[in-house]
C-alpha positions as CSV (number, residue, x, y, z in Angstrom):
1,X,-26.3,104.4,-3.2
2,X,-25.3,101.2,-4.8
3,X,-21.8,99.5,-4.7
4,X,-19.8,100.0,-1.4
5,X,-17.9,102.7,0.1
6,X,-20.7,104.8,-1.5
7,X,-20.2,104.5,-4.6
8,X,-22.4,103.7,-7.1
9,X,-20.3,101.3,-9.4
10,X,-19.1,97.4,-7.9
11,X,-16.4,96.9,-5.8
12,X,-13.3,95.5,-7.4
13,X,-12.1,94.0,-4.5
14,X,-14.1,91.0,-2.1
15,X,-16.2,92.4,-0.1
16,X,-14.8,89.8,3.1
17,X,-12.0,89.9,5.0
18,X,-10.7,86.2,3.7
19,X,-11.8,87.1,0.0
20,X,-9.6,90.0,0.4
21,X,-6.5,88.0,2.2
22,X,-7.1,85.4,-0.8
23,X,-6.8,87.9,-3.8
24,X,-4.1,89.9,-1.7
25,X,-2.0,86.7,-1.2
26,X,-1.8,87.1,2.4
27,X,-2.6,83.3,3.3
28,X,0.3,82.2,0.5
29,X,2.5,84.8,2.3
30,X,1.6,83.2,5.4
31,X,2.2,79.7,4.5
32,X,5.6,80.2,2.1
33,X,6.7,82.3,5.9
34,X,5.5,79.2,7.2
35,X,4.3,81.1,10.2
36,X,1.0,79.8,11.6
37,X,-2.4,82.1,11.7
38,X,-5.0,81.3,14.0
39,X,-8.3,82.4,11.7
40,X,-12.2,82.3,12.3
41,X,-14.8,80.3,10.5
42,X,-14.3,82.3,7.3
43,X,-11.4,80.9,6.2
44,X,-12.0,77.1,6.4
45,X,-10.5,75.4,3.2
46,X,-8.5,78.3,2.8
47,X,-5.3,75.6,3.7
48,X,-2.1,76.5,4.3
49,X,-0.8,77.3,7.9
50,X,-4.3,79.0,9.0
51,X,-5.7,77.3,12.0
52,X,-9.7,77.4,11.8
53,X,-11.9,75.6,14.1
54,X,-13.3,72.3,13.3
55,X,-16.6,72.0,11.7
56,X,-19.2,69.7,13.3
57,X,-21.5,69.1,16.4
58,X,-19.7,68.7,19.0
59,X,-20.7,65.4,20.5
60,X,-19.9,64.2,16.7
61,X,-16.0,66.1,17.9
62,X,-13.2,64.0,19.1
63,X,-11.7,64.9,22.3
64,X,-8.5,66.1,20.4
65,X,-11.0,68.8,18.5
66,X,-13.0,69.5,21.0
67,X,-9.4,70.8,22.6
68,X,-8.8,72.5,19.8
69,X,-11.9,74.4,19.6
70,X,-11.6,75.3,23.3
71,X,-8.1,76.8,22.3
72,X,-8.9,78.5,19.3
73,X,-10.9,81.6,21.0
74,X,-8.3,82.1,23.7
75,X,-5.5,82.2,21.7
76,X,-7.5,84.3,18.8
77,X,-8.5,86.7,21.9
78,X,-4.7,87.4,22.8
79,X,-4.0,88.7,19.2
80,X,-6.8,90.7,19.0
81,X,-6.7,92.3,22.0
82,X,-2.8,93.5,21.8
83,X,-4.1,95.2,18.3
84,X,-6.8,96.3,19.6
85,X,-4.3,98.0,22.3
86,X,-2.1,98.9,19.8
87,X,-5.3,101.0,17.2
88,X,-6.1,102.8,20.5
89,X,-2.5,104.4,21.3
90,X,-1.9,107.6,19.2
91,X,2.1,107.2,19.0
92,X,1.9,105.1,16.3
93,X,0.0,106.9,14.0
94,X,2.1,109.7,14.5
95,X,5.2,108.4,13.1
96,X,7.3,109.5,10.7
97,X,10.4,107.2,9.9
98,X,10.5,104.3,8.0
99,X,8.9,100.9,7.8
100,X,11.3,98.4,9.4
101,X,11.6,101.0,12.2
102,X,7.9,100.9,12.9
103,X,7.9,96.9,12.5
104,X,10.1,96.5,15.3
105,X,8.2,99.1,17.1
106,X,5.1,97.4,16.4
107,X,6.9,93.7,17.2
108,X,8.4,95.3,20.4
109,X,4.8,96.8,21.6
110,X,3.1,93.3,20.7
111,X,5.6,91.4,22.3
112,X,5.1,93.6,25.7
113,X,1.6,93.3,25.6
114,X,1.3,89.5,25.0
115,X,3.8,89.0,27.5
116,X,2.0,91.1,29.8
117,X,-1.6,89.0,28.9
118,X,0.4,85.6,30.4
């Protein structure tokens, strides 16, 4: 089969994860909430309030950056792992009431679990 998702027509949308927060708006979102995303390599030049690492060998890396890039993964780490926490529970995906409930629920669980993580 050609295409994705098995299909055998094109995908409308990108086929990446930071094409697909581009055409979304997710990074404008991000940066008119002015709240600060750390990101991987794929979205460098994406601007706005995403942190990527810097680009460069790292002898060529000031100390400042080469702090930076030591940061990045252990801060990225302690995001993913809380939603990785949170996709493995089953309560979640079981409810049935509306969005701004399961926000805070979600909020409240990520908050526990980050605070648990320090």
């Amino acid at each position: 089969m050609d295409g994705c998702c098995g299909r055998h027509q094109p995908c409308p949308e990108p086929s990446t994860t930071s094409g697909a927060a581009r055409t979304h708006g997710i990074v404008d979102a991000l940066t008119s909430a002015n709240i600060p995303c750390w990101a991987d390599k794929a979205y460098r030049g994406a601007g706005g309030t995403l942190r990527v690492p810097y680009w460069g060998r790292w002898e060529t890396l000031s100390a400042g950056q080469q702090a930076h890039n030591r940061s990045h993964p252990k801060i990225r780490a302690l995001g993913e792992q809380a939603v990785a926490t949170l996709k493995s529970w089953r309560n979640p995906r079981k409810l049935r009431c509306s969005t701004t409930r399961i926000t805070d629920l979600v909020k409240a669980i990520l908050t526990l679990h980050l605070s648990s993580a320090a």
